[in-house]
N, C-alpha and C positions, 0 to 999 in steps of 0.2 A: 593188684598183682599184674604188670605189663605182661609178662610171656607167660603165666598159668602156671609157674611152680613156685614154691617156695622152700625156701632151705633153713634147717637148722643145723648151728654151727655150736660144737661145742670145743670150748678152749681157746683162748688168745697164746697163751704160751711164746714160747720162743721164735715160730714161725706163723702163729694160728691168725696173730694182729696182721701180716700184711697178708696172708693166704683169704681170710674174711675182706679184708678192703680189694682184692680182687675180684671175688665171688660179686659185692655188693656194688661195683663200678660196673659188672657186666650187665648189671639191669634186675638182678635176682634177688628179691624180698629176702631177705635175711634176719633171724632170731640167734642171738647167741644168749651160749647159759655157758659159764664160767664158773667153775670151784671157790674162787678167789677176787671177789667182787672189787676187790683192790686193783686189780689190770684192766677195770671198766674204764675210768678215765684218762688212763695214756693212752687207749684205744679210740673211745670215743670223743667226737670235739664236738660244739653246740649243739647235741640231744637233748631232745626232751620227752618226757615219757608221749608214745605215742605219737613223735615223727620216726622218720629214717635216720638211721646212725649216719654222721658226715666222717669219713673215715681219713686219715692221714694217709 
């Protein structure tokens, strides 16, 4: 964890996917937990459990 916090994000939703790929370009460890584990993959591109989301 480069700056000492970590964030949990809940929701991709409508605005949640690019509002998350903000948070997580700023440098900020990022955990999302989604309702709808169906908006995991337009969210996320080459994850794998246990690296960093590469976010669009």
């Amino acid at each position: 964890m480069e700056n000492g916090i970590g964030i949990g994000f809940v929701g991709l939703g409508n605005m949640g996917n690019r509002m998350a790929g903000c948070i997580h370009q700023s440098g900020y460890d990022l955990t999302i937990h989604d309702i709808l584990p169906s908006f995991m993959p337009g969210a996320l591109r080459d994850t794998h459990p246990g690296s960093a989301p590469g976010f669009r």
